[in-house]
C-alpha positions, -999 to 999 in steps of 0.1 A, spaced: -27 86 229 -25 55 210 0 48 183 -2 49 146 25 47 122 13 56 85 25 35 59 19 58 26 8 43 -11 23 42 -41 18 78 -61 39 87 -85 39 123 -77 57 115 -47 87 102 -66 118 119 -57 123 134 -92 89 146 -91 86 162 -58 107 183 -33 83 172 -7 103 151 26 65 135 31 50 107 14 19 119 28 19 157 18 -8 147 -7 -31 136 19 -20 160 44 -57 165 53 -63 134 66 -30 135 86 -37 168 103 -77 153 116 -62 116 126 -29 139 144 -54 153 166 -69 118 182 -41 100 181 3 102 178 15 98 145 48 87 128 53 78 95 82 67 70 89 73 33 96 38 11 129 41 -8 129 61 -39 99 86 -25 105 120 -13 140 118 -9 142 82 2 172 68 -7 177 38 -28 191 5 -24 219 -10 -43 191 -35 -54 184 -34 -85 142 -41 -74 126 -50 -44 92 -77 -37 67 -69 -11 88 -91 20 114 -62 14 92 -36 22 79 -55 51 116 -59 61 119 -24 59 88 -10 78 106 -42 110 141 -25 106 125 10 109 106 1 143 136 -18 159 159 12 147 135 33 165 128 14 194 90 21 183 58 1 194 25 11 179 -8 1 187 -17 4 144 -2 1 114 -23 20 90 -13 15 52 -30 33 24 -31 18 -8 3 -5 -13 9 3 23 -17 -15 28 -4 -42 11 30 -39 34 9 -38 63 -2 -74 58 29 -86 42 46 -73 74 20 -89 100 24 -120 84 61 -120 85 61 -108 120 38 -99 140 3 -115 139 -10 -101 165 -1 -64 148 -34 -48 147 -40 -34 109 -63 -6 97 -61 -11 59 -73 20 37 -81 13 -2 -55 -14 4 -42 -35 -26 -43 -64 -12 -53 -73 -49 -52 -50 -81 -79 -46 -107 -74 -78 -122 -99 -60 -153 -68 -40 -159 -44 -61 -155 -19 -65 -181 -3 -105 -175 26 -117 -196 38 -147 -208 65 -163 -183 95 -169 -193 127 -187 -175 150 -171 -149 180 -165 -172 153 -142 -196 140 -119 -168 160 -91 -174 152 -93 -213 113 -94 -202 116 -63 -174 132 -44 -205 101 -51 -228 72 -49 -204 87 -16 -191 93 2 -227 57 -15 -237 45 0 -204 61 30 -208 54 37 -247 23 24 -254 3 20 -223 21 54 -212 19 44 -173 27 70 -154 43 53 -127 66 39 -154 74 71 -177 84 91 -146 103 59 -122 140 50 -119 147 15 -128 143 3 -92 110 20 -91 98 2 -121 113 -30 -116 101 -29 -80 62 -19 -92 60 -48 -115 71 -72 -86 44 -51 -63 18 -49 -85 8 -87 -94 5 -98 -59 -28 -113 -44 -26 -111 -5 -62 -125 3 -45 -157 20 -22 -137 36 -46 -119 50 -67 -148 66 -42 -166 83 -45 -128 104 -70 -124 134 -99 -106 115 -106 -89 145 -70 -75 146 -82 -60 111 -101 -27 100 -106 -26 64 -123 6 44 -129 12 9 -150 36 -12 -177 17 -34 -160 35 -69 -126 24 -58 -115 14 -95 -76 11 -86 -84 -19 -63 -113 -48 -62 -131 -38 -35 -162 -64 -49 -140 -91 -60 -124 -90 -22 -154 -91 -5 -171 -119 -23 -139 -143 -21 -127 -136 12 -134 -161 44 -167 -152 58 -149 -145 96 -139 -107 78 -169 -99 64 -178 -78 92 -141 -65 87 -145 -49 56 -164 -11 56 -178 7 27 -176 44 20 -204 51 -3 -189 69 -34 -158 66 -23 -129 65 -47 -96 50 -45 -87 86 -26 -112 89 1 -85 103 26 -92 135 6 -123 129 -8 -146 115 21 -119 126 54 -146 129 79 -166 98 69 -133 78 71 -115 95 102 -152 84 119 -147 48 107 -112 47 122 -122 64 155 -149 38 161 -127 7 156 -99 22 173 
């Protein structure tokens, strides 16, 4: 059977303090168990989720997490046919093909490859020597008043590492990839991501990429399984 490692998303409930769980994909363990039956599986936990441990770093940017998902496959001596990230996965899935591997074939679910730029918050920039003053603010203003729950119930790296995360736009990343290398699948009521906004900006050769789950929320692993295993068994 063909390969897939599972690179999972970024939920909160899946924190290490907030969870006894050892799987990042326990949530979703649904859509696991149907994909486990057509195909092998193996999957990894980002530091700081189900038991993960954390680096001394005090935060981390998205080429980290792409460094991380390359040690983990040379550690393991592991070649797999897909990388399949969900979410911010999905956004290390890209990160990681275009650090390493172009030719790394992608299937990219609800993948923030950019965030709902309606909700997001920007702030002012400030110099270098100020960042640490600025992460302080924007986390207690995120925590206290916006009362983000991947800030109230994150460690400092967690938090730190989200707001590096969570700005990214990965559109030009993701055209100097081989579209037909790439499987891309979002529900149309996805309100974490920009489903619209990515498929009216992006190069016209990915078009055909790009597949629609009708209702489908940012969750369709649980919410639409069969509909989105059947997407996944036809381009695979």
């Amino acid at each position: 059977m063909k390969k897939i490692l599972l690179l999972h998303g970024w939920n909160d409930d899946n924190y290490t303090s907030m969870t006894k769980s050892k799987d990042a994909w326990h949530n979703r363990k649904k859509f696991v168990d149907e994909l486990s039956k057509e195909y092998d599986i193996y999957k990894l936990n980002f530091p700081g989720f189900c038991g993960e441990k954390e680096p001394k770093q005090s935060e981390w940017n998205l080429e980290d997490y792409a460094n991380y998902v390359k040690e983990y496959l040379d550690n393991s001596n592991l070649k797999v046919d897909y990388i399949l990230g969900y979410s911010f996965g999905g956004a290390v899935a890209v990160e990681y093909a275009s650090m390493f591997d172009n030719k790394q074939k992608l299937i990219l679910v609800s993948p923030a490859i950019i965030r709902n730029y309606k909700k997001t918050i920007k702030f002012i920039k400030t110099p270098k020597c100020f960042r640490k003053i600025r992460n302080s603010l924007r986390n207690s203003y995120l925590k206290y008043i916006i009362k983000n729950e991947y800030i109230i119930h994150g460690t400092k790296f967690l938090n730190n590492s989200y707001q590096n995360i969570v700005r990214v736009n990965l559109i030009n990343q993701l055209e100097q990839l081989n579209p037909y290398n790439i499987t891309i699948i979002y529900g149309t009521k996805d309100n974490m991501v920009n489903p619209e906004y990515i498929n009216n900006n992006i190069n016209i050769n990915f078009k055909n990429r790009i597949f629609f789950i009708k209702d489908g929320t940012h969750d369709i692993a649980n919410t639409n399984t069969k509909e989105l295993i059947d997407i996944i068994k036809e381009q695979v």
